[in-house]
C-alpha positions in Angstrom: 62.6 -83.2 -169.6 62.9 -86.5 -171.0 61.6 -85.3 -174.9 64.3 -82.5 -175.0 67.3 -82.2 -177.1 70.8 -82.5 -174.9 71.1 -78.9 -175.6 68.5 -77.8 -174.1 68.6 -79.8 -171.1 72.1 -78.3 -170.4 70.2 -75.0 -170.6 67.7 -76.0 -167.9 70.4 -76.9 -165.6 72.4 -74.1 -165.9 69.4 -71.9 -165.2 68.2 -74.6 -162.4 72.2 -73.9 -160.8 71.9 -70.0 -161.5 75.1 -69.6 -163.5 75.6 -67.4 -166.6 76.2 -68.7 -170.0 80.1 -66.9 -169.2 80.3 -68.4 -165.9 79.2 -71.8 -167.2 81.9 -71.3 -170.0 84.6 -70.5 -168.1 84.3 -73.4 -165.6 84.4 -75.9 -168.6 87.3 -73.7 -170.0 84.7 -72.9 -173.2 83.6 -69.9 -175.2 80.5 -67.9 -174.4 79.7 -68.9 -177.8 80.4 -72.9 -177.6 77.7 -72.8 -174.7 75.3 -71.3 -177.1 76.1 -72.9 -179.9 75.2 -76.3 -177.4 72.0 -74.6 -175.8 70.9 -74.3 -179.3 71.1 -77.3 -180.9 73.8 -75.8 -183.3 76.7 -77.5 -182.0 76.5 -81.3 -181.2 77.7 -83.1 -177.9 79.2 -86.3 -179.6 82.1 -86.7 -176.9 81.1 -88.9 -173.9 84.0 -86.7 -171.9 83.2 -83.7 -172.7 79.7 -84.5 -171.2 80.6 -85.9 -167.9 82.6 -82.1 -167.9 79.1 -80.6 -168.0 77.6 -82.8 -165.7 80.2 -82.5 -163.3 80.3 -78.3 -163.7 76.4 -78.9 -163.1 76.7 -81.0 -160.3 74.4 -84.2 -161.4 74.2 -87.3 -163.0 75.3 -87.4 -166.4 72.3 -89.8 -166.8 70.3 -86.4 -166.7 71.6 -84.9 -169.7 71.7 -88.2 -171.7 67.1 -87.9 -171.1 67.7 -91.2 -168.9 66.9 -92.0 -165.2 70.1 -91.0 -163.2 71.9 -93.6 -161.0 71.9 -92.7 -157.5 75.2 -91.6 -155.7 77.4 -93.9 -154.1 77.6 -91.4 -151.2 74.0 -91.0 -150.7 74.1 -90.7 -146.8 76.4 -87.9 -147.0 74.5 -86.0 -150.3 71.5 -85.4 -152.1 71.2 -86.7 -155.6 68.4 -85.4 -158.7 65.9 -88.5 -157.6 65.1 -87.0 -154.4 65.2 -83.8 -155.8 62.8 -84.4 -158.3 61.0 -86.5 -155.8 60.3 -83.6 -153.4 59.2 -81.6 -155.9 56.5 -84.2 -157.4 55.6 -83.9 -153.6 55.3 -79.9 -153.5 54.2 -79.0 -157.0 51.6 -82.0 -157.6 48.3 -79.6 -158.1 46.4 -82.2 -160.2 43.7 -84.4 -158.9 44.1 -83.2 -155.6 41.6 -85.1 -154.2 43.1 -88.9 -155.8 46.6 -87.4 -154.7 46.2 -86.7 -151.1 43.2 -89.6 -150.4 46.3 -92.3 -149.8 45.1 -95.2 -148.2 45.6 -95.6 -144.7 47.2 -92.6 -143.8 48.9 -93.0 -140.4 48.2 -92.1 -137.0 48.8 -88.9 -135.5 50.8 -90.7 -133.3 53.0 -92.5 -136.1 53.5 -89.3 -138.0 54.3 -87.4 -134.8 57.4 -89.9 -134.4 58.3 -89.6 -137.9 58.4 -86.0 -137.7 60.5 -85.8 -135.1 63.0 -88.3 -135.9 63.1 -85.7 -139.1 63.7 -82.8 -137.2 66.4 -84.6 -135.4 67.8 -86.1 -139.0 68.4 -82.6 -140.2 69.9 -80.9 -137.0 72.1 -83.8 -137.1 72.5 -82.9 -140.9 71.9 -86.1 -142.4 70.5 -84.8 -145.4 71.1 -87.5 -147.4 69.0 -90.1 -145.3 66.5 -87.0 -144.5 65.6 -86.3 -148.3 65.3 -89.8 -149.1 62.4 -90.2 -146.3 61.2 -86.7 -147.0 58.9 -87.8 -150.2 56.9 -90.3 -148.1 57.0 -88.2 -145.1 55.4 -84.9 -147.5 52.5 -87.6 -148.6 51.3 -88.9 -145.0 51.4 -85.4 -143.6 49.1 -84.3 -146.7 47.0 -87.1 -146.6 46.4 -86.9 -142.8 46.3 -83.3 -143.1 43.2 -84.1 -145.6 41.8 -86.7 -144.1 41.6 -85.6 -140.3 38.6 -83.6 -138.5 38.0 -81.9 -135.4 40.4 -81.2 -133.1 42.4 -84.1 -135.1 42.5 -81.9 -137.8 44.1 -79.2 -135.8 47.6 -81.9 -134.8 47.7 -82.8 -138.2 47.8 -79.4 -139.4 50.7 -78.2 -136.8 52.2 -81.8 -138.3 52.1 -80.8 -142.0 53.3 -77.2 -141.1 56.9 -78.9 -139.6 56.9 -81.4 -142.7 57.0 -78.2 -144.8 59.8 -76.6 -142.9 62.0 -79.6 -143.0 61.6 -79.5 -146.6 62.3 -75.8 -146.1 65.3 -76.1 -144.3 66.8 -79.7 -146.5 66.2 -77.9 -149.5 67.6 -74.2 -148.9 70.7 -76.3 -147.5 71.4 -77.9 -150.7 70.8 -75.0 -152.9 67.1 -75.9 -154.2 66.2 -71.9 -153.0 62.6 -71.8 -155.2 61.7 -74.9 -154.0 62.6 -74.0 -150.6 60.7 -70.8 -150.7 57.6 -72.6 -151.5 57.8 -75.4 -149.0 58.3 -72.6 -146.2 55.3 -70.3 -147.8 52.9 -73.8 -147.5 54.1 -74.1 -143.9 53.0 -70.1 -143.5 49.3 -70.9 -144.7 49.1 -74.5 -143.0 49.9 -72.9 -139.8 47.4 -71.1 -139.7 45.1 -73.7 -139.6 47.1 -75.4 -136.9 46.5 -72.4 -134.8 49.5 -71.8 -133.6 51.5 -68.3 -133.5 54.8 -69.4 -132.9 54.5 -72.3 -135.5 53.5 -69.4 -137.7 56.6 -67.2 -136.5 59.0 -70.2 -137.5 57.4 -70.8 -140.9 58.1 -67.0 -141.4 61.8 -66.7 -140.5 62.0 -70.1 -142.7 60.7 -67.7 -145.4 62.9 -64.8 -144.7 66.1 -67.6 -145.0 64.9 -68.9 -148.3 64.1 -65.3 -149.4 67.8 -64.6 -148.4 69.3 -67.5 -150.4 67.1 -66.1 -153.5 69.1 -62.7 -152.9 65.8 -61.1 -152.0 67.2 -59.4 -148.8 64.5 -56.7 -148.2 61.9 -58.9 -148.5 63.7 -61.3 -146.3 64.3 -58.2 -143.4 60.9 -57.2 -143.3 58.9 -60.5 -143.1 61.3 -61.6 -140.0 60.8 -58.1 -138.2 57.3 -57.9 -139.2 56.4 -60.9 -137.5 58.9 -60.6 -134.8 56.9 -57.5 -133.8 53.6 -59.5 -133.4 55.5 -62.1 -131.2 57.3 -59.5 -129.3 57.5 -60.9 -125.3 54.8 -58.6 -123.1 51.9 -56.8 -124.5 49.5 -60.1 -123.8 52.1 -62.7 -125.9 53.6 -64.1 -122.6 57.1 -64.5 -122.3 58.0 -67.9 -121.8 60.6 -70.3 -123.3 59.0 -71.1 -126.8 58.4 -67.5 -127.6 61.5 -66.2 -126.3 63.4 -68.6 -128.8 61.3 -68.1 -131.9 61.2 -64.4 -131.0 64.2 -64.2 -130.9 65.2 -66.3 -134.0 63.0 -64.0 -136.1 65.7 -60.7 -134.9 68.9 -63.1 -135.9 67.7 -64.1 -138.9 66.3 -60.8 -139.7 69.9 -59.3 -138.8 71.1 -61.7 -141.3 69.2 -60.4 -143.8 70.1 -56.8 -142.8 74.2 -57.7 -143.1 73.4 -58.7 -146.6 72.4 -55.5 -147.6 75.5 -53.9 -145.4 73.3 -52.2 -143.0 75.5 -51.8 -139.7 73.1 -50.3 -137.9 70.0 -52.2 -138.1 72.5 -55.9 -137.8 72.9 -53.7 -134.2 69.5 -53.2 -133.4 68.1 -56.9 -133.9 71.3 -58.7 -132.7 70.7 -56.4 -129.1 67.0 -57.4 -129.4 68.0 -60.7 -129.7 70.3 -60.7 -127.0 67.8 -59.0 -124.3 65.3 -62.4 -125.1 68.7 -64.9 -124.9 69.1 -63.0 -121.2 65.7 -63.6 -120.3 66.0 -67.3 -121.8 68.9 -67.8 -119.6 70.6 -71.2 -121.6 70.5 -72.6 -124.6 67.2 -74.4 -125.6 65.5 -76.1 -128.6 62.2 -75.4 -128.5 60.1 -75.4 -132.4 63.7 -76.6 -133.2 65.2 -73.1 -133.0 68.1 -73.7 -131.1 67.7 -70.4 -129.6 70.0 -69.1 -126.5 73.5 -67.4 -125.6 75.4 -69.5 -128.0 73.6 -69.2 -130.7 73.0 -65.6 -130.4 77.0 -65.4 -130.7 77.0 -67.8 -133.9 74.7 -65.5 -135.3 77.1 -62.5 -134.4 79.4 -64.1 -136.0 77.8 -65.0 -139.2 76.8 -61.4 -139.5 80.1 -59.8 -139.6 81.1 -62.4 -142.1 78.0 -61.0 -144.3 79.1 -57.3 -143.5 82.6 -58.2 -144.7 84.0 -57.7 -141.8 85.9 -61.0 -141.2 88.3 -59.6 -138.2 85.2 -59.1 -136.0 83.7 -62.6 -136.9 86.9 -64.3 -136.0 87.3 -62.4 -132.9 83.6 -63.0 -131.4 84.8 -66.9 -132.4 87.9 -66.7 -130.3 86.5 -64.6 -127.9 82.9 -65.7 -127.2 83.0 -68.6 -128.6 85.5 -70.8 -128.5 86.0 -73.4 -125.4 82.3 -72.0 -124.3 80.7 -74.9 -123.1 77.1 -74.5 -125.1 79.1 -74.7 -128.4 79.8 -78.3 -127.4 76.4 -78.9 -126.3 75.0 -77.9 -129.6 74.1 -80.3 -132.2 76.1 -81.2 -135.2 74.4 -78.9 -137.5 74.9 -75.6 -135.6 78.6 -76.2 -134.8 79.4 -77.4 -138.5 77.5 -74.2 -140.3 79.5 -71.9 -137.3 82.9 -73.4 -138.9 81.5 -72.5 -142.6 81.0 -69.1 -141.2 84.2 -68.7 -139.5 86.0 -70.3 -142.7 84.7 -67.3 -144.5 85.7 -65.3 -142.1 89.5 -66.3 -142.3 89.1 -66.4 -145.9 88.2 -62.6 -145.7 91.4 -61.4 -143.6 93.6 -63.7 -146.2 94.3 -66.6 -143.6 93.5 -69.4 -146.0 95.1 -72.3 -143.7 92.8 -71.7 -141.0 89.6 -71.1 -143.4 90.8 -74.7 -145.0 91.1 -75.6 -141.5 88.0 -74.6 -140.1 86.1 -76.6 -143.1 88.1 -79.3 -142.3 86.7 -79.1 -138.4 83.3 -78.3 -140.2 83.6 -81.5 -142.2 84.2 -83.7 -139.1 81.5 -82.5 -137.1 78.8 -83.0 -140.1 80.3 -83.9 -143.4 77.1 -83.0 -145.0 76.9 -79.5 -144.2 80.9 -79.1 -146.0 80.1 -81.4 -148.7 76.7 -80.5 -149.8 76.4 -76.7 -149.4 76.9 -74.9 -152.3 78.6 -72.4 -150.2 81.1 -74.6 -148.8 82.3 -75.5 -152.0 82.2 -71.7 -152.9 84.9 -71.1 -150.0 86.8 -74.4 -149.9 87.4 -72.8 -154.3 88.3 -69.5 -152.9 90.7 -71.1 -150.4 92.3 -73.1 -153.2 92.8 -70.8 -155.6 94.1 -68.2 -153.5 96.6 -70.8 -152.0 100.3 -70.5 -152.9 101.5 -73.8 -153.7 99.7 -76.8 -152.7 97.5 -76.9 -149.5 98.0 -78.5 -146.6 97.1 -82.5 -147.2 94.1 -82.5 -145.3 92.6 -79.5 -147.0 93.4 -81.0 -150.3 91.9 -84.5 -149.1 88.7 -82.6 -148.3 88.7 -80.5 -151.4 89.3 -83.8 -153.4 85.9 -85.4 -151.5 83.7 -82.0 -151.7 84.5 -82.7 -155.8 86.2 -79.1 -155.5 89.5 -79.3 -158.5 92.3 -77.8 -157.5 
């Protein structure tokens, strides 16, 4: 990147943040045909404001465009910035001298890496993804290396260890709008689990898939790999029924009613959510088992979220207020969970035209985990909608939050 004109770098971006040559323009308040003009090379970028407007449209480091290393945030625990992007991805894409790359020296114990992957696990669901995509570079290169390194039934642990590195990475990634490279660290958790031996590791890595496939727009695809594999994992039939495979069976149905609500299909979001309900039933409470938090409450979150997807933002704030709300598993749920329900329910409100409460909601989003408001593409998405929908000026604490998401009014 560093060798290309300015131009051209703004056209990588803009790709890399999926927006349109129009759409690009308008946010800048530009022609179509000034963007080109830039993207070509025709028309220079001589004004040092005019390029902190692209960067901010862009959402990076103005560094970036300039060809120069870019200066990490000042709100790095709440945020990701481009090093640790470009840091994962060295991690992911490195296919050159594989043997140099993963032979680090001293890889760590299965013990040490088990820790570390667990305090990961726990980093995201308390959404810290600043402080999780920082450690997630090193983490990526000790699980490969002992992944490489180990034998036996060593070999096995490590690979079940790499598998959950990859859908961390999965999970950070998809979180803060990186989809492709979300997609691939969930398809290397597919193959590694394989190796690990372990279904249900397998059946996570899948619906990991399906949610990265979803974020890529690829809906079918996304549908059928979750209900595919859900099938295999299905309780009875010699699978066993206990705890673990209740909760990723039944995490494979949400998500793959997720995917069906994208594509506005009613009665198949029906089907799996009922599915999904019978294994809840059986589970009894609300457990975390291969990090699903699978139960009751989640099964309603999921309700939720999937009337918000069919459009139907009545029915999403009703199963809030009616099944949700004051239940005592909400509570119990970590941050990440309750703060992506209050996205969800802010697009609700947002639907059925009740913009104080959707501001509202973010703002009870933000305080829970200010990284899942502040970082998700989609927050900033509704908190835009909220605004410019808004008669007047918002309530102070919407505008407050608005003003720290980087959102203009």
């Amino acid at each position: 990147m560093d060798e290309l004109p300015i131009g051209r770098r703004v056209a990588y971006w803009r790709g890399r943040r999926r927006m349109s040559q129009q759409v690009f323009a308008d946010r800048l308040g530009k022609s179509k045909s000034w963007v080109d003009k830039v993207e070509r090379g025709v028309r220079r970028l001589d004004k040092f404001s005019v390029l902190y407007e692209i960067a901010d449209v862009l959402q990076l480091d103005a560094q970036l465009l300039l060809g120069k290393s870019p200066e990490r945030r000042t709100d790095g625990l709440t945020c990701i910035d481009e090093v640790e992007v470009e840091e994962i991805r060295s991690a992911l894409e490195r296919y050159d001298s594989m043997a140099s790359f993963f032979a680090a020296p001293n890889p760590p114990s299965l013990t040490e890496l088990d820790k570390s992957v667990n305090h990961a696990w726990l980093t995201f669901q308390y959404a810290r993804y600043g402080v999780l995509t920082r450690a997630l570079p090193k983490l990526l290169r000790d699980a490969q290396a002992l992944d490489s390194s180990s034998s036996g039934d060593d070999a096995r642990r490590a690979a079940h260890l790499l598998g959950q590195v990859y859908q961390i990475a999965s999970s950070a990634l998809r979180k803060l709008g990186e989809y492709e490279l979300a997609w691939l660290a969930a398809d290397r958790s597919m193959a590694v689990s394989q190796r690990a031996e372990d279904p249900l590791l397998a059946g996570v890595a899948a619906y990991r898939v399906g949610l990265s496939l979803l974020a890529l727009g690829r809906a079918r695809p996304a549908l059928e790999v979750n209900v595919s594999v859900a099938n295999r994992l299905a309780p009875g039939a010699g699978n066993g029924s206990g705890p673990a495979q209740l909760s990723v069976y039944g995490m494979l149905l949400l998500q793959g009613a997720m995917a069906a609500a994208r594509m506005g299909d009613n009665n198949t979001v029906r089907d799996l959510v009922t599915g999904a309900e019978e294994a809840a039933v059986e589970l009894g409470e609300d457990h975390n088992h291969y990090w699903t938090s699978f139960g009751p409450t989640n099964l309603e979150l999921h309700r939720a979220a999937a009337a918000v997807e069919l459009g139907e933002g009545r029915n999403a704030v009703d199963t809030h207020e009616q099944r949700i709300m004051g239940r005592e598993g909400f509570a119990a749920l970590l941050p990440e969970r309750r703060a992506h329900h209050m996205l969800d329910l802010a697009r609700g409100f947002a639907q059925i035209g009740d913009l104080d409460r959707a501001g509202e909601a973010l703002v009870d989003g933000d305080r829970l985990a200010p990284s899942e408001i502040r970082c998700r593409p989609i927050a900033h998405e509704v908190m835009a909608n909220v605004l410019r929908r808004t008669r007047g000026a918002p309530p102070a604490q919407i505008a407050e939050l608005a003003e720290h998401m980087g959102v203009g009014i």
